[in-house]
N, CA, C, O and CB atoms as a CASP TS submission, in Angstrom:
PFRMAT TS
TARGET T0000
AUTHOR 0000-0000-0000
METHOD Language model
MODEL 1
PARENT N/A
ATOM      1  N   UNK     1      45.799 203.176 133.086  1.00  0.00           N
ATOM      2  CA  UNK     1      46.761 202.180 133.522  1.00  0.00           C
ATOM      3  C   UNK     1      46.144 200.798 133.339  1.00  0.00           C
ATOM      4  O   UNK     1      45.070 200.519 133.870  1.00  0.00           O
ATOM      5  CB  UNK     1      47.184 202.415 135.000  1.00  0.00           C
ATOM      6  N   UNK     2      46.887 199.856 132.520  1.00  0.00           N
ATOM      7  CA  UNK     2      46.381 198.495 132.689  1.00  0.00           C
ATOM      8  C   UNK     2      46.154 197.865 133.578  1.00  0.00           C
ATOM      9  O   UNK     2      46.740 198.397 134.521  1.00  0.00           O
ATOM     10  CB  UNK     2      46.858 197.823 132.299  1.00  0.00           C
ATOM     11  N   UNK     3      45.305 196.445 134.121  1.00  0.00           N
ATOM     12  CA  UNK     3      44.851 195.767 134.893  1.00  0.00           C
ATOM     13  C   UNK     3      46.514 195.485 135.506  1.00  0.00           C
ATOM     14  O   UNK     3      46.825 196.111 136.520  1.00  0.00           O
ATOM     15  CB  UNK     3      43.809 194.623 134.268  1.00  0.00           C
ATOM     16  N   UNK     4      47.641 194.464 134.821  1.00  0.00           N
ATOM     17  CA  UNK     4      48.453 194.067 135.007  1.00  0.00           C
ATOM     18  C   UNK     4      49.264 195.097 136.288  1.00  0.00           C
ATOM     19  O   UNK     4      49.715 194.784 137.390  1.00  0.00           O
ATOM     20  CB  UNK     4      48.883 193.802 133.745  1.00  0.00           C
ATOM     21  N   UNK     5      49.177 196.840 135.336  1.00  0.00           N
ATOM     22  CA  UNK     5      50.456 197.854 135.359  1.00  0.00           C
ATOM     23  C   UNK     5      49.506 197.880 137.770  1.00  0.00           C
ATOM     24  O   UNK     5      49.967 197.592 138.874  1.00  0.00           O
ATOM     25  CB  UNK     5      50.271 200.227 133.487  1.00  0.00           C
ATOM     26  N   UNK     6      48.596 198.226 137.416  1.00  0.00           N
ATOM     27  CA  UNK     6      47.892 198.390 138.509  1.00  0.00           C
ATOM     28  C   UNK     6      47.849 197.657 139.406  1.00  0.00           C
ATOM     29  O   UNK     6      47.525 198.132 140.495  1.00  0.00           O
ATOM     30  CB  UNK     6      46.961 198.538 138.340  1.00  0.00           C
ATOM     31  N   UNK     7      48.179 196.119 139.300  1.00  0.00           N
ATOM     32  CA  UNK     7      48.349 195.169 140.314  1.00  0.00           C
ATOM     33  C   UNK     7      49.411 195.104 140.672  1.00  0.00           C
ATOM     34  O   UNK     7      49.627 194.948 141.874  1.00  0.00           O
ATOM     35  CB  UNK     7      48.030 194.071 140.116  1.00  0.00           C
ATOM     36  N   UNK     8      50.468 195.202 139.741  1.00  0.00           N
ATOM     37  CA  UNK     8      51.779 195.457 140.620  1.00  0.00           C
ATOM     38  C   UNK     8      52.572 196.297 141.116  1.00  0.00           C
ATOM     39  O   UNK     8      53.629 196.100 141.715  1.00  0.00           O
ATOM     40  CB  UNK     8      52.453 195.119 140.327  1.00  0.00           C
ATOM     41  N   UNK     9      51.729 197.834 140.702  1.00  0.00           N
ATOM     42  CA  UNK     9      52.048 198.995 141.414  1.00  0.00           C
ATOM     43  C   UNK     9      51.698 198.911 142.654  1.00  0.00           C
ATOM     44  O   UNK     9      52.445 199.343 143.532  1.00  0.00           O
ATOM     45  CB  UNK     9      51.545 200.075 140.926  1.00  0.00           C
ATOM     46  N   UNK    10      50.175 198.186 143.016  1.00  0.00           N
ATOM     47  CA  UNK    10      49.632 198.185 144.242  1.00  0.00           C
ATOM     48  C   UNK    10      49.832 197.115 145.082  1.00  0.00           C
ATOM     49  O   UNK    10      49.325 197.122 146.204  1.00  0.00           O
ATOM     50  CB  UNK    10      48.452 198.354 144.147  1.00  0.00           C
ATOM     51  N   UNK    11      50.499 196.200 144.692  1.00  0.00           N
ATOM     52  CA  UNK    11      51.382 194.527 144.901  1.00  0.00           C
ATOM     53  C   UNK    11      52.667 195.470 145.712  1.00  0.00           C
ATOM     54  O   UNK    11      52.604 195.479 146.941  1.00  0.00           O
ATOM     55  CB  UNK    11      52.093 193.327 142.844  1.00  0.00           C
ATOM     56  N   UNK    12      53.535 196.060 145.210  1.00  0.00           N
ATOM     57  CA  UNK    12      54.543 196.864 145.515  1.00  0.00           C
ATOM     58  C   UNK    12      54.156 197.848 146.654  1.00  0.00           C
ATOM     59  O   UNK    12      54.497 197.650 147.820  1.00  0.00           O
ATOM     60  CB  UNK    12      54.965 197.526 144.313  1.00  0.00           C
ATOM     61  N   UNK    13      53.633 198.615 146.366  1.00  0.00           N
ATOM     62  CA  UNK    13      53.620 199.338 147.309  1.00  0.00           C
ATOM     63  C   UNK    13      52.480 199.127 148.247  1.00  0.00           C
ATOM     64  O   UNK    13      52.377 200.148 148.928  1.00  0.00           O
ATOM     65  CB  UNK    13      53.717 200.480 146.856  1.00  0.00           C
ATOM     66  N   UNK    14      51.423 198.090 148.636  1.00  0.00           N
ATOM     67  CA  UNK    14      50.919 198.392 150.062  1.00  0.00           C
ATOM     68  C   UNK    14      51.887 196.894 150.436  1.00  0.00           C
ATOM     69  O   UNK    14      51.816 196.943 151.664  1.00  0.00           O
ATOM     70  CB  UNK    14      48.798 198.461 150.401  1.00  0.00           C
ATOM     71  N   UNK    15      52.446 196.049 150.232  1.00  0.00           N
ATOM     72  CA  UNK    15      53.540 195.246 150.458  1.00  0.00           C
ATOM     73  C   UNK    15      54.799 196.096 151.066  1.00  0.00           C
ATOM     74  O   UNK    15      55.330 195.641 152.080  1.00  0.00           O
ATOM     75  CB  UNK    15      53.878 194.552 149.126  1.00  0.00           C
ATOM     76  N   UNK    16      55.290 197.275 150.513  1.00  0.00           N
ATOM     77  CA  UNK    16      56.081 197.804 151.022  1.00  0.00           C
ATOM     78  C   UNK    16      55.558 198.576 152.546  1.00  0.00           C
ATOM     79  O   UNK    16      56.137 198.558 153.632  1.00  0.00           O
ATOM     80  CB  UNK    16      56.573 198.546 149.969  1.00  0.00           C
ATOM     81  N   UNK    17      54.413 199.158 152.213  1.00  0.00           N
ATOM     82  CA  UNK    17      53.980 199.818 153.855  1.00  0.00           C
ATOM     83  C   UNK    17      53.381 198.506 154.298  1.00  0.00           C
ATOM     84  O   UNK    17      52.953 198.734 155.430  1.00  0.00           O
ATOM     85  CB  UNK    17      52.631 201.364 153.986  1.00  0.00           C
ATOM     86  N   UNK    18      53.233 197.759 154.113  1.00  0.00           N
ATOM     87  CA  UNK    18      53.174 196.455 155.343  1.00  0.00           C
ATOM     88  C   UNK    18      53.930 196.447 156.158  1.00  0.00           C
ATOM     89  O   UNK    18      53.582 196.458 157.339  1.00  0.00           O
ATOM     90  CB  UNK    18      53.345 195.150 155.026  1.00  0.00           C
ATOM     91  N   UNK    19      55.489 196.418 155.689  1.00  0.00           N
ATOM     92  CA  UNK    19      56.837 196.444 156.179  1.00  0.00           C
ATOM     93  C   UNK    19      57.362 197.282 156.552  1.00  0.00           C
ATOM     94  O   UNK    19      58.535 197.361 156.916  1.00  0.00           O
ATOM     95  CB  UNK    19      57.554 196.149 155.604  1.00  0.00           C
ATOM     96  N   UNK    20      56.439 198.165 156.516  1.00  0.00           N
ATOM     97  CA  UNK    20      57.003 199.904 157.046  1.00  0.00           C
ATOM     98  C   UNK    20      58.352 200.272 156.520  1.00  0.00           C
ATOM     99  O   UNK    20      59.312 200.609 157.213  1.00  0.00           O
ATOM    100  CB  UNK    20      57.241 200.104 158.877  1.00  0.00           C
ATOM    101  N   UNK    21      58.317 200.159 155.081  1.00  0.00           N
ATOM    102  CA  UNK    21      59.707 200.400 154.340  1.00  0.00           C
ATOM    103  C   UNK    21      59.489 201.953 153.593  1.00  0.00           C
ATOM    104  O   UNK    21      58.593 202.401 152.878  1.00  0.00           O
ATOM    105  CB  UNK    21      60.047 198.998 153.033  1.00  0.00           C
ATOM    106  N   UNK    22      60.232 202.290 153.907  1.00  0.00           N
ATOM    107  CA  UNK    22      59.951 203.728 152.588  1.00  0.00           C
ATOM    108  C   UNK    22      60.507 203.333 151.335  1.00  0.00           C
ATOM    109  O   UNK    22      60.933 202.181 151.246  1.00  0.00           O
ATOM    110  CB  UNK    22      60.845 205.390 152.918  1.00  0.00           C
ATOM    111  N   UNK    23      60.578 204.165 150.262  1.00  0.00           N
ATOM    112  CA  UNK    23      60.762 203.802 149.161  1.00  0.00           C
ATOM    113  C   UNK    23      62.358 203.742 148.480  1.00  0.00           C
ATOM    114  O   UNK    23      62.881 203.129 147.549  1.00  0.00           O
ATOM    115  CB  UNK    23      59.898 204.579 148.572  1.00  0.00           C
ATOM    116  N   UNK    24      62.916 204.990 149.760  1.00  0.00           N
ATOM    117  CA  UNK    24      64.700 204.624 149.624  1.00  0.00           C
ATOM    118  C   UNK    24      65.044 203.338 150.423  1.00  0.00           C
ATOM    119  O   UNK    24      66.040 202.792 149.947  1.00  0.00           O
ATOM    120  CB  UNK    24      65.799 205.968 150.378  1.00  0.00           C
ATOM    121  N   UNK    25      64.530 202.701 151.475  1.00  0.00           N
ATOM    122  CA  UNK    25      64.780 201.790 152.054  1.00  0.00           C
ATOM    123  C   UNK    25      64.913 200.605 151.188  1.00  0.00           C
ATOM    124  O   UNK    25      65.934 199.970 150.925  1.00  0.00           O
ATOM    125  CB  UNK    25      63.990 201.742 152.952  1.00  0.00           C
ATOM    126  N   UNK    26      63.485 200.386 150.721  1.00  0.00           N
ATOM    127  CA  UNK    26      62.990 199.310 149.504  1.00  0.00           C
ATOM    128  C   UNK    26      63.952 199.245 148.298  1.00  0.00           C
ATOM    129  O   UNK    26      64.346 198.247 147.695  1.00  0.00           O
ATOM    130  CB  UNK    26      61.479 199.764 148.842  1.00  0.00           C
ATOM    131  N   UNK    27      64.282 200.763 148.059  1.00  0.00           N
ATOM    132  CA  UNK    27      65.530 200.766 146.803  1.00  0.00           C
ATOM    133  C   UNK    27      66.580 200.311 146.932  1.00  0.00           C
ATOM    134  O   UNK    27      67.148 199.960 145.898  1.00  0.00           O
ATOM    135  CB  UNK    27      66.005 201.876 146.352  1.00  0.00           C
ATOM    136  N   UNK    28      67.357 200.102 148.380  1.00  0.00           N
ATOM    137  CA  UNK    28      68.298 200.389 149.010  1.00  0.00           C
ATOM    138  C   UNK    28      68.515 198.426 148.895  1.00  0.00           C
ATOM    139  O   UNK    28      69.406 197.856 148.266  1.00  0.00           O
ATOM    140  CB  UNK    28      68.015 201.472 150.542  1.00  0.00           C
ATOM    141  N   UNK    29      67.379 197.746 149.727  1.00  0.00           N
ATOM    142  CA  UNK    29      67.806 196.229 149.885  1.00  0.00           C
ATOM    143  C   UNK    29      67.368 195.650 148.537  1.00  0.00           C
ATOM    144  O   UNK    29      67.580 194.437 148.505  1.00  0.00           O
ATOM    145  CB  UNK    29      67.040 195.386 151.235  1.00  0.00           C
ATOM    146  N   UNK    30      66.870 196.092 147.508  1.00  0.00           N
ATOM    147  CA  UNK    30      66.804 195.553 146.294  1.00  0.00           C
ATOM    148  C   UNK    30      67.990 195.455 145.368  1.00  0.00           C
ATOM    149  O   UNK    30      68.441 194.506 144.726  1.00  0.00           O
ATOM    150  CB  UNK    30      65.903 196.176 145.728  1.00  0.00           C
ATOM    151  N   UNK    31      68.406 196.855 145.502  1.00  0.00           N
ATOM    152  CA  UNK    31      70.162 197.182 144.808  1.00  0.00           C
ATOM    153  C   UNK    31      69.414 198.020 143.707  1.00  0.00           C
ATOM    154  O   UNK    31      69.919 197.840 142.599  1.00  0.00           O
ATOM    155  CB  UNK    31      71.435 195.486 144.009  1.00  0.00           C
ATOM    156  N   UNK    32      68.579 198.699 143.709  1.00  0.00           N
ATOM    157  CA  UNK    32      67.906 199.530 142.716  1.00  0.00           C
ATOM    158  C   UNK    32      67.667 201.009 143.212  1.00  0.00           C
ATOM    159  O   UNK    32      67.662 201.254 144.419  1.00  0.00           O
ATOM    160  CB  UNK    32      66.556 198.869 142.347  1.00  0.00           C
ATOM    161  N   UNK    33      67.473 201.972 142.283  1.00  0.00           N
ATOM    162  CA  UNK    33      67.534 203.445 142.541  1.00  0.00           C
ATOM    163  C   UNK    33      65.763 204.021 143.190  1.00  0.00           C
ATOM    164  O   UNK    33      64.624 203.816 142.771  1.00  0.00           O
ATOM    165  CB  UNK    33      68.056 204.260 140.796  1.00  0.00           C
ATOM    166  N   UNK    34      66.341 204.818 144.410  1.00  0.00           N
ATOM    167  CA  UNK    34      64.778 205.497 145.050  1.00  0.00           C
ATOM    168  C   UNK    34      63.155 205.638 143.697  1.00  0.00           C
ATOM    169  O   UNK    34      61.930 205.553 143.782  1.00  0.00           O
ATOM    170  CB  UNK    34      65.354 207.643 145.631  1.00  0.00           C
ATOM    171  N   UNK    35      64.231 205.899 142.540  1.00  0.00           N
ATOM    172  CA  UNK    35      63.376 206.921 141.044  1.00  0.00           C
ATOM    173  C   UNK    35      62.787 205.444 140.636  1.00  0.00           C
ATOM    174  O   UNK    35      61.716 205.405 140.029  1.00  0.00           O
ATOM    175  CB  UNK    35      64.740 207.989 139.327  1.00  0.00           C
ATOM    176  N   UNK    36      63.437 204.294 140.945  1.00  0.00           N
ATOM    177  CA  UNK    36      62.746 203.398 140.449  1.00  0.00           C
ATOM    178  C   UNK    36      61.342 202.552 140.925  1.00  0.00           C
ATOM    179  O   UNK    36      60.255 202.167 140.494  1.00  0.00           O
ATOM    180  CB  UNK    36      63.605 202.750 140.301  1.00  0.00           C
ATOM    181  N   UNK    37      62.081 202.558 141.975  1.00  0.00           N
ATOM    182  CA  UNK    37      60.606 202.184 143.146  1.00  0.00           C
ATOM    183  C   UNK    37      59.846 203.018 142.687  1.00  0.00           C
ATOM    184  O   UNK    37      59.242 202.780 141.641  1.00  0.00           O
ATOM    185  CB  UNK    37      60.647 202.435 144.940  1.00  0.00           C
ATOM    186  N   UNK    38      59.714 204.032 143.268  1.00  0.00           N
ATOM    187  CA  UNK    38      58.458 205.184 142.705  1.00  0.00           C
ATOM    188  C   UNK    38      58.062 205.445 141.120  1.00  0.00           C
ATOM    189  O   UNK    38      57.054 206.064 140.778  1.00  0.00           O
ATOM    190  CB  UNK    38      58.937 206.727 143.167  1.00  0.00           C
ATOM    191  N   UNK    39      58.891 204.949 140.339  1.00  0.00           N
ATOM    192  CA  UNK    39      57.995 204.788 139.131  1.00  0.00           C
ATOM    193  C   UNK    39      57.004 203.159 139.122  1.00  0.00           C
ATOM    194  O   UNK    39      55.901 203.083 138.581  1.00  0.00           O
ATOM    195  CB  UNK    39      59.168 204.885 137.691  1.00  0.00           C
ATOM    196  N   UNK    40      57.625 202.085 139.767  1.00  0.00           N
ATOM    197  CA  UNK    40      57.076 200.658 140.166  1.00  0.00           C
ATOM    198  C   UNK    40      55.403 201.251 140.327  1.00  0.00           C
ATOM    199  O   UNK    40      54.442 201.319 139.560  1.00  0.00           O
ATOM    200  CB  UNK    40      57.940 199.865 141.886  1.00  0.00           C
ATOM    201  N   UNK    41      55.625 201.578 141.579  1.00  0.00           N
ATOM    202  CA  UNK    41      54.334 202.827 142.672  1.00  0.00           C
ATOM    203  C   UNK    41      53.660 203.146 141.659  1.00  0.00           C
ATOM    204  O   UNK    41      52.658 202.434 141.587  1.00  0.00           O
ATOM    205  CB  UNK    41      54.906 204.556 143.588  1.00  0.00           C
ATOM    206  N   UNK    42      53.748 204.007 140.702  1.00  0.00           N
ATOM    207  CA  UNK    42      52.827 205.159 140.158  1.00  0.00           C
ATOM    208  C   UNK    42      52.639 204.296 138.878  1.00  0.00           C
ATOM    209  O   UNK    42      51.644 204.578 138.211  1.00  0.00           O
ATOM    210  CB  UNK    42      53.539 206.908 139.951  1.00  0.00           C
ATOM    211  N   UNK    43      53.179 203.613 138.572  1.00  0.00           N
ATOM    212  CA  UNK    43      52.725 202.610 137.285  1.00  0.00           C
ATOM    213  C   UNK    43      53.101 203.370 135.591  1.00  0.00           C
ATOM    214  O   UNK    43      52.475 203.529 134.543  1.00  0.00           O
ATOM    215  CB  UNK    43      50.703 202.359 137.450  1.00  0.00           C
ATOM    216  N   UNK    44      54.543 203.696 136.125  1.00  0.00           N
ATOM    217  CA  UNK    44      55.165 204.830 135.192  1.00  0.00           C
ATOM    218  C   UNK    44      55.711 203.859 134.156  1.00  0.00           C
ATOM    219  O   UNK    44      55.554 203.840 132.935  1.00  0.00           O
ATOM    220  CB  UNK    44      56.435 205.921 135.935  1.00  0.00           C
ATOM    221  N   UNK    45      56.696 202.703 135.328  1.00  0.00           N
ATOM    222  CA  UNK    45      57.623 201.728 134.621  1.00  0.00           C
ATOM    223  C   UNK    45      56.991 199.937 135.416  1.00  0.00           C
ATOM    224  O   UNK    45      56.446 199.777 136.508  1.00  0.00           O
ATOM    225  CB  UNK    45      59.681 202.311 135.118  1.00  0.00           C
ATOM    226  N   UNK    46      57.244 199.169 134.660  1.00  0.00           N
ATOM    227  CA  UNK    46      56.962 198.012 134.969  1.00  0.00           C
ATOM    228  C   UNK    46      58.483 197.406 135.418  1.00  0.00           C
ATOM    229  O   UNK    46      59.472 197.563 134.702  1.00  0.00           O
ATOM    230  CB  UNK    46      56.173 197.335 133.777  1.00  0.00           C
ATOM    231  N   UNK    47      58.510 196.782 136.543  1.00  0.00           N
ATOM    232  CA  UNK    47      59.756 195.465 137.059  1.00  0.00           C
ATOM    233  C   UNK    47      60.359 194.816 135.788  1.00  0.00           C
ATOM    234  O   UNK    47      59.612 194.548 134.847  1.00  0.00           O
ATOM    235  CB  UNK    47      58.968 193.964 138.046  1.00  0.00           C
ATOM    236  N   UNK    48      61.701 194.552 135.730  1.00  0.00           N
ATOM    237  CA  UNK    48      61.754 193.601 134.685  1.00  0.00           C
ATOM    238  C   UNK    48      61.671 192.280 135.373  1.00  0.00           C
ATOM    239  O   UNK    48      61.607 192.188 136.599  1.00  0.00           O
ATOM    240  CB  UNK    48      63.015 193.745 133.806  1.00  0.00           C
ATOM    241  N   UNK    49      61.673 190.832 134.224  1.00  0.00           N
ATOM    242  CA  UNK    49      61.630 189.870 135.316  1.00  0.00           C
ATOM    243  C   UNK    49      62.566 189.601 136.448  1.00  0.00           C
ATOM    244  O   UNK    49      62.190 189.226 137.559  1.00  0.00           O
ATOM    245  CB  UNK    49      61.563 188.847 134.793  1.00  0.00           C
ATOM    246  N   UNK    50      63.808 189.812 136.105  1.00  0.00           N
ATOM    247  CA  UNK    50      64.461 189.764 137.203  1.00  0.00           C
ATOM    248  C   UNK    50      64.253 190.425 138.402  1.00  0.00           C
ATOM    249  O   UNK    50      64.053 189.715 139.388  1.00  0.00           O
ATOM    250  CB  UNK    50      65.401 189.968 136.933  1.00  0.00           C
ATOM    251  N   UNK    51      64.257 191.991 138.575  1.00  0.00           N
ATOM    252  CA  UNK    51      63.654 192.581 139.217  1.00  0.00           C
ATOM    253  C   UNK    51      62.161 191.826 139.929  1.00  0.00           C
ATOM    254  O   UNK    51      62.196 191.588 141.136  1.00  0.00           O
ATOM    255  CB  UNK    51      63.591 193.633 138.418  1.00  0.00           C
ATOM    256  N   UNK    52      61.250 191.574 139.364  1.00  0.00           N
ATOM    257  CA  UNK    52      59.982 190.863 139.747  1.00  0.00           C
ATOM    258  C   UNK    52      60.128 189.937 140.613  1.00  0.00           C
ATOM    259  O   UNK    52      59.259 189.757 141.467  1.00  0.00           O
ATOM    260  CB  UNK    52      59.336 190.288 138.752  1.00  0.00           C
ATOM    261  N   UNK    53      61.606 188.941 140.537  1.00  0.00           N
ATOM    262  CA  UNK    53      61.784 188.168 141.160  1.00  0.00           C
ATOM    263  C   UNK    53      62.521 188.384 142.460  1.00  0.00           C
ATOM    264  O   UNK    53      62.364 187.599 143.395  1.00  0.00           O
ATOM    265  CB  UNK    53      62.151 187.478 140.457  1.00  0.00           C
ATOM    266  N   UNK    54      63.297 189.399 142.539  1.00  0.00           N
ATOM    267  CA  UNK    54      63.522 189.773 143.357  1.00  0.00           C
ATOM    268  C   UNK    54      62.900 190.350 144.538  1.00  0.00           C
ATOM    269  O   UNK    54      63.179 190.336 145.736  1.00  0.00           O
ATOM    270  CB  UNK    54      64.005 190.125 142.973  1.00  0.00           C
ATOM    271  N   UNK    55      61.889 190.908 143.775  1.00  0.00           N
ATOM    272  CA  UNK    55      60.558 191.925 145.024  1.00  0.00           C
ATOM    273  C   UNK    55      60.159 190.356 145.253  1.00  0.00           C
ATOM    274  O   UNK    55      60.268 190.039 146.438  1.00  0.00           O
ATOM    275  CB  UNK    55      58.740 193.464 144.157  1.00  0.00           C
ATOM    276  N   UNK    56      59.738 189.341 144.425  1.00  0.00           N
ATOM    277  CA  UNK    56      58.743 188.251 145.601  1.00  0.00           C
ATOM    278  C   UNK    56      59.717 187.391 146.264  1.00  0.00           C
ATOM    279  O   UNK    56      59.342 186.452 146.966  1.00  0.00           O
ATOM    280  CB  UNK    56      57.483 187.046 144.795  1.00  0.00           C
ATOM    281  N   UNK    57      61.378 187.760 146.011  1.00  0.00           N
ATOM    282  CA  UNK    57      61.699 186.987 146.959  1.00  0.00           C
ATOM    283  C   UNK    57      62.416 187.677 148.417  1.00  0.00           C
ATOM    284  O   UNK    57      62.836 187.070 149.402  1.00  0.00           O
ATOM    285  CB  UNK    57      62.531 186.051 146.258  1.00  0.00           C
ATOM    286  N   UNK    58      62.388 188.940 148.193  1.00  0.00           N
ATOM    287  CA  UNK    58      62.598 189.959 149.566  1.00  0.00           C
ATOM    288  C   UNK    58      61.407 189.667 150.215  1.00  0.00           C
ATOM    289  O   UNK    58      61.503 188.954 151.214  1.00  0.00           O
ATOM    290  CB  UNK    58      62.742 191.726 149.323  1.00  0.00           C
ATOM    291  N   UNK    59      60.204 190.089 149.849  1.00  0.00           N
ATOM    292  CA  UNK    59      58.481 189.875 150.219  1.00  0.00           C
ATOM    293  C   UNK    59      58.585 188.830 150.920  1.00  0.00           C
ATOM    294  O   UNK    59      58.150 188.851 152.072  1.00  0.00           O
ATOM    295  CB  UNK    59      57.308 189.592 148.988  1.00  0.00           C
ATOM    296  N   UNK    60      59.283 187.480 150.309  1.00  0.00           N
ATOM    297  CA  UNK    60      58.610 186.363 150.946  1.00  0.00           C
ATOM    298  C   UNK    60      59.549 186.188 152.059  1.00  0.00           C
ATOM    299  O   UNK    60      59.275 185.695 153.153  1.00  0.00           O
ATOM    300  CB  UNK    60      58.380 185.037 150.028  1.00  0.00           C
ATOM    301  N   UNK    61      60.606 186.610 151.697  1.00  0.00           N
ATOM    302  CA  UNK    61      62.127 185.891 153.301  1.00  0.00           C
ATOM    303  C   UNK    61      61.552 187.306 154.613  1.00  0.00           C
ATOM    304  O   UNK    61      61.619 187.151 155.832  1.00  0.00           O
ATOM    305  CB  UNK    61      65.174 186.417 152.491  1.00  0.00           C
ATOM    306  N   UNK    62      61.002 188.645 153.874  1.00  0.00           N
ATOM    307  CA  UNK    62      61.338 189.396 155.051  1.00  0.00           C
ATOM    308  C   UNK    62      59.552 188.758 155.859  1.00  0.00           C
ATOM    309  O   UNK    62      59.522 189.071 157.049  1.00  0.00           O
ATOM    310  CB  UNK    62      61.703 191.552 154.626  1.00  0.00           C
ATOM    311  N   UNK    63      58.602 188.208 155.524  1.00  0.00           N
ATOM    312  CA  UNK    63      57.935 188.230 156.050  1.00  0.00           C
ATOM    313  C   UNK    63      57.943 186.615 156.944  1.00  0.00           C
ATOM    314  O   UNK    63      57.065 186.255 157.729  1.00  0.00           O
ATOM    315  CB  UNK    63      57.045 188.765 155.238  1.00  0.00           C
ATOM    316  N   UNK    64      59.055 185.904 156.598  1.00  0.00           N
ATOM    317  CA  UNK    64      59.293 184.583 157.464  1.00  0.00           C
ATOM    318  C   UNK    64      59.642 184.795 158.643  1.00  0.00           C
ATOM    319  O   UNK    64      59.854 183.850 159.403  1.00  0.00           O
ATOM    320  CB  UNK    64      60.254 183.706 157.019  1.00  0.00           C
TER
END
């Protein structure tokens, strides 16, 4: 797994158990499918940018 694929698998998901979100939860307020998160996680599939922007801007409002 690349440097990149690995930082934002692990960006994603210990961000998500910060928040004590599971991974249907996380799918659920993004507007994206459970299969997707968990490929994010395992460094199967990469965010597109939009997507990307979306995780840092849930990240940043839910932790205000």
């Amino acid at each position: 797994m690349s440097p990149e694929k690995m930082l934002t698998s692990d960006f994603i998901k210990s961000s998500r158990l910060q928040l004590k979100l599971t991974q249907e939860k996380l799918a659920e307020c993004l507007g994206v499918s459970f299969a997707t998160v968990n490929r994010w996680e395992n460094g199967q599939a990469q965010p597109s940018k939009l997507a990307k922007r979306q995780l840092n801007r849930f990240f940043l409002e839910i932790q205000q």
